[in-house]
C-alpha positions in Angstrom: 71.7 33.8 60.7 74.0 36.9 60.5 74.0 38.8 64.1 75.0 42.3 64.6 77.9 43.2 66.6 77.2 43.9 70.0 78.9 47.9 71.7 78.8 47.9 75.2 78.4 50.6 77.2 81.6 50.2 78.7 83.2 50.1 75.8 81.7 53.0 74.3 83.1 54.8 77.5 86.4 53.7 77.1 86.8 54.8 73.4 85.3 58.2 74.2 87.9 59.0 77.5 90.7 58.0 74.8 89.9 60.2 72.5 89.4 63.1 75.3 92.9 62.1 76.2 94.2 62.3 73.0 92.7 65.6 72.1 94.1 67.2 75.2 97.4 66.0 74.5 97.3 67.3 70.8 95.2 70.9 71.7 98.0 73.9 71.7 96.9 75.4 75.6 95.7 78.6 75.2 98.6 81.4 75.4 97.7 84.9 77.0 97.6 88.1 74.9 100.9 89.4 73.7 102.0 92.2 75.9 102.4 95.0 75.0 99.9 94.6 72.2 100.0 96.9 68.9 98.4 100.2 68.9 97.2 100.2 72.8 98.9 102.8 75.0 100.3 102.0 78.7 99.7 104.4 81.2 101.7 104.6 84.1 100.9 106.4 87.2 103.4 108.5 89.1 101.5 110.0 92.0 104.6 112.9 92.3 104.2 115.7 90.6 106.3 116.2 87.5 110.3 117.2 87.6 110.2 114.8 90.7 112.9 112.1 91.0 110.8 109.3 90.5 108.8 111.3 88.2 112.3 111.7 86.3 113.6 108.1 86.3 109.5 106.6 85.5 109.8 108.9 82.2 113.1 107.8 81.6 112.0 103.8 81.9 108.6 104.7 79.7 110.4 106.7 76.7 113.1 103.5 76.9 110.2 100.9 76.8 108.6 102.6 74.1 111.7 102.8 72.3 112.1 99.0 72.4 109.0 97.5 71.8 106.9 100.2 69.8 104.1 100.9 72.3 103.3 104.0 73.8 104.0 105.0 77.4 102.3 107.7 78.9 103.1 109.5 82.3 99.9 110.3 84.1 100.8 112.4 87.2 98.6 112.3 90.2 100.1 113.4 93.5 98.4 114.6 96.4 97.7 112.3 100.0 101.1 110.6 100.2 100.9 108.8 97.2 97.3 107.3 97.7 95.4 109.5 95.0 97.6 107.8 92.1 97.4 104.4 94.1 93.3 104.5 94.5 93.5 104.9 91.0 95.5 102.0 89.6 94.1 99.4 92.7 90.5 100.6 90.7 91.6 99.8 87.0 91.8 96.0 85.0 94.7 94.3 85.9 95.3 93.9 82.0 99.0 95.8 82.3 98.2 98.6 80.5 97.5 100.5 83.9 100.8 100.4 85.9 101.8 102.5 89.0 105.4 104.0 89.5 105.8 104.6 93.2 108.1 104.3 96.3 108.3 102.1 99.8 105.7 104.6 101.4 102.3 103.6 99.3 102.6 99.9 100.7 104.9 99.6 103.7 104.2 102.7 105.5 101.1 104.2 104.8 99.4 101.0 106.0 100.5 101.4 109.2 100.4 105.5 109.5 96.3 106.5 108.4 93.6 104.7 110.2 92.1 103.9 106.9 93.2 104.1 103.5 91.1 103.8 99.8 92.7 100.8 98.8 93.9 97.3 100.0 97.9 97.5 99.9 98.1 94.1 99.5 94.8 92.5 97.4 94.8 95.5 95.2 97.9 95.5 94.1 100.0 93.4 92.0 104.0 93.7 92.8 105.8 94.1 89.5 109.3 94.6 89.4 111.4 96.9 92.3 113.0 99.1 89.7 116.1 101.5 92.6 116.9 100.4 95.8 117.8 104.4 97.4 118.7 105.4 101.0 118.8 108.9 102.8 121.6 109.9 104.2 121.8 112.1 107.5 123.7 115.4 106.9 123.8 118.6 109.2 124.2 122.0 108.6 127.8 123.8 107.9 126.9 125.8 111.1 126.3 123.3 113.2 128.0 122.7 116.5 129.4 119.2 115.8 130.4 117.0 112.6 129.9 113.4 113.4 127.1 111.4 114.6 129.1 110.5 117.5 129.2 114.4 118.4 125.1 115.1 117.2 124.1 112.7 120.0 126.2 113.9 123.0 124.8 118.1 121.7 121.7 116.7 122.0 121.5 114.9 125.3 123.5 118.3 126.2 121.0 120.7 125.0 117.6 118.8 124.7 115.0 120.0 122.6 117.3 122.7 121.7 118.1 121.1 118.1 115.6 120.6 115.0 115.5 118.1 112.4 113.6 118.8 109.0 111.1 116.2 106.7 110.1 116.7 103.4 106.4 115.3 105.0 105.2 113.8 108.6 105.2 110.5 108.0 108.0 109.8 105.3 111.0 108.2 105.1 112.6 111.0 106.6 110.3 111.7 109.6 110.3 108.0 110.7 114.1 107.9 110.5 114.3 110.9 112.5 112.2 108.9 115.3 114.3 106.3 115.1 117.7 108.2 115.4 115.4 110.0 118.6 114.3 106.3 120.3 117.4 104.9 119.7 119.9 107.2 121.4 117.6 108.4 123.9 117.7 112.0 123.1 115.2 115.3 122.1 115.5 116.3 118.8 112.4 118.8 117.6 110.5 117.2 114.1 109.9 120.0 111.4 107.8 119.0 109.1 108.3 120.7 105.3 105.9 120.6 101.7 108.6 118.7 100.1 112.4 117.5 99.5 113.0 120.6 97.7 111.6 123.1 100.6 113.5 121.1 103.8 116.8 120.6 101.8 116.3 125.2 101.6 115.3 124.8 105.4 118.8 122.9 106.6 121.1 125.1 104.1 119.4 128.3 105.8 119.8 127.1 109.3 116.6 127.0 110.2 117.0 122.6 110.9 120.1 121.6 111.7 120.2 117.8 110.5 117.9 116.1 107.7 117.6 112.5 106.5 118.1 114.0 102.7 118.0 111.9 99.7 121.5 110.6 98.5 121.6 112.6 95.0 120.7 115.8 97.0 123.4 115.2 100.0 126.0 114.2 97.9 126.0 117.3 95.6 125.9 119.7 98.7 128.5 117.8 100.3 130.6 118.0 97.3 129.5 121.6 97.4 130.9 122.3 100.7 127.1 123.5 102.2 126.5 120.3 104.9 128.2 117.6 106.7 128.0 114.0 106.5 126.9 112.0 109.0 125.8 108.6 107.9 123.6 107.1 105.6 120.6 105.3 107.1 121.5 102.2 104.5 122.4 98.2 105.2 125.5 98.7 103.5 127.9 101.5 102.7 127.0 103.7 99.5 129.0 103.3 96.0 129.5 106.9 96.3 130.1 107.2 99.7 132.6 104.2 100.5 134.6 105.9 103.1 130.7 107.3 105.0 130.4 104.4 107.9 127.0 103.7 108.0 124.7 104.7 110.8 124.2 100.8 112.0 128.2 100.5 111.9 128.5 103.7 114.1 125.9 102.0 116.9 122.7 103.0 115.8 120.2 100.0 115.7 117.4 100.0 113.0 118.3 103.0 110.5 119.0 100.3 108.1 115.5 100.1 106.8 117.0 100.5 102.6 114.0 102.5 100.4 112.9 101.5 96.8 111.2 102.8 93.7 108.5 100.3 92.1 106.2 99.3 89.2 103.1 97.7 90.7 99.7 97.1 88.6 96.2 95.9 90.2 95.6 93.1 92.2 95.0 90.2 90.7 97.0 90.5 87.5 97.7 87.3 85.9 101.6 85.7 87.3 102.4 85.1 83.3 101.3 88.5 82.7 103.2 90.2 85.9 106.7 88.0 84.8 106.2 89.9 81.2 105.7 93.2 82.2 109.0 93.1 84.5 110.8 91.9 81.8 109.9 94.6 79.2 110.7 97.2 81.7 114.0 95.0 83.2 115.3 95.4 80.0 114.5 99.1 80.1 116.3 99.4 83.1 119.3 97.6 82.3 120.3 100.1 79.6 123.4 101.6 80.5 122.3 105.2 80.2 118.8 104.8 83.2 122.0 102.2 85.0 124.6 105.3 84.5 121.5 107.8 86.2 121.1 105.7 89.0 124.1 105.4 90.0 124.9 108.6 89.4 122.1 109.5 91.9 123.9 107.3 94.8 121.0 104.4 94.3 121.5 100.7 92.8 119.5 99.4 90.1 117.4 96.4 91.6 115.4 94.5 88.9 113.6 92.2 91.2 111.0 90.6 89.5 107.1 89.3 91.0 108.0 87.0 93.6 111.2 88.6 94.9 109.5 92.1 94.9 106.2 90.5 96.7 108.4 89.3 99.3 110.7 92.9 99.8 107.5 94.8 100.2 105.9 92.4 102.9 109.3 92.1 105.2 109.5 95.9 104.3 105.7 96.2 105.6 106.5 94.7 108.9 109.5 96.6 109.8 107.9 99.8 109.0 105.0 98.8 110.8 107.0 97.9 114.4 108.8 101.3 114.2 105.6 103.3 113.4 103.6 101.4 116.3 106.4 101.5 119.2 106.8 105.5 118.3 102.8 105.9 118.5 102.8 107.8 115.1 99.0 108.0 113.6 98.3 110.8 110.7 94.2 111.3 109.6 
């Protein structure tokens, strides 16, 4: 009598998990979109208004990027609030890469610590994408002014306290917050002048009407080389390429103006890391090109290229610096 072969259930088991084995190993895993795909725009948010610097250099990157890889770029301006219009926006859109935001240190380092409350999360809405310029200000004086080094500025003002002004292109910017720091950390009274702008404060110290500024290094430079201010220092880590001989404002005993500024590209939170690594290096390559290198330069800034993880961890140690100078000098804007 014939009998039938016998399958147990354990070996059923068995044959099934080696074929689930097998057809993981052999299945392709699944590879994210290309980026940028054909035909689908990338918009880029500059929250400046248009003509600005960073306006000027995020143009500059979107008409290389489209020039390499086909797809268009498009500048959507939204200023207003320190930055936080154009931010709210992009920490509100998919984190797909086609919605980017061009801005500077001030969206996530130190307006976090300056308003109460803010319409987005610096750090969950926000993906960090690539830090694009490293810049500094430098701090210049007025032709007319009664001294021409730093050394000099501090011993006027313990002198004459209260007696000398210093402009800002905004309370709360880069160049306010230096100015508090220069105040704190040699002890003197220096009068804060708040201006609508870079262009409107740099018209302010060239009149007379401030007598230093913490001015952007493309702006000082060119008036320097102009013969309308004085050089002081620049509020930097290291000494400037264009400025070799300019010791810095650490190296001539001031502690903390050090604090080096940036330009960014940052999309929404949680975009995908595989994603965030390819939209760096479409627009590394954009800013590698020796014509937006030359600009830079030119402008007294260094080209940067820090990708995802490196850029995450600038902005975070950049966060907590600005956020012990803001709290010791008691600054809080509504």
């Amino acid at each position: 009598m014939n009998r039938k072969p016998i399958f147990h259930l354990a070996g059923w088991a068995a044959a099934l998990s080696m074929l689930a084995c097998t057809a993981a190993v052999a299945a392709p895993s699944p590879q994210p979109e290309a980026w940028p795909a054909a035909g689908k725009p990338i918009r880029m948010v500059v929250p400046f208004p248009a003509g600005s610097g960073s306006d000027s250099l995020a143009r500059m990157l979107a008409a290389k990027v489209s020039q390499q890889t086909g797809a268009s770029v498009i500048i959507d301006n939204k200023p207003g609030a320190g930055t936080m219009i154009g931010a709210q926006d992009v920490a509100r859109a998919k984190p797909d890469g086609y919605t980017l935001l061009y801005t500077i240190v001030v969206t996530h380092t130190q307006n976090p610590h300056l308003y109460k409350k803010l319409p987005y999360d610096p750090v969950k809405d926000f993906t960090p994408v690539l830090q694009a310029v490293r810049s500094a200000t430098v701090l210049v004086a007025n032709n007319n002014a009664p001294f021409s080094t730093t050394a000099e500025l501090i011993a006027y003002a313990k002198a004459n306290p209260g007696k000398l002004n210093y402009a800002s292109y905004s309370a709360g910017s880069t160049s306010h917050l230096n100015g508090e720091i220069l105040k704190m950390k040699t002890g003197t009274d220096i009068v804060h002048v708040p201006y609508k702008g870079t262009a409107d404060a740099s018209r302010a110290l060239l009149a007379g009407d401030v007598q230093v500024y913490f001015d952007g290094t493309a702006t000082a430079v060119e008036n320097a080389r102009a013969g309308k201010v004085k050089l002081l220092g620049p509020a930097t880590d290291r000494r400037l390429s264009v400025l070799p001989e300019l010791p810095t404002l650490e190296e001539q005993g001031i502690e903390g103006l050090n604090i080096v500024g940036w330009q960014g590209i940052f999309g929404p939170g949680d975009m995908p890391p595989a994603l965030a690594e390819r939209v760096a290096q479409v627009f590394r390559a954009a800013l590698e090109t020796p014509e937006i290198t030359q600009t830079i330069l030119s402008q007294g800034n260094e080209v940067s290229g820090a990708g995802p993880k490196e850029f995450s961890a600038i902005v975070q140690r950049d966060s907590a610096r600005w956020g012990d100078v803001i709290r010791r000098i008691g600054l809080v804007l509504e």
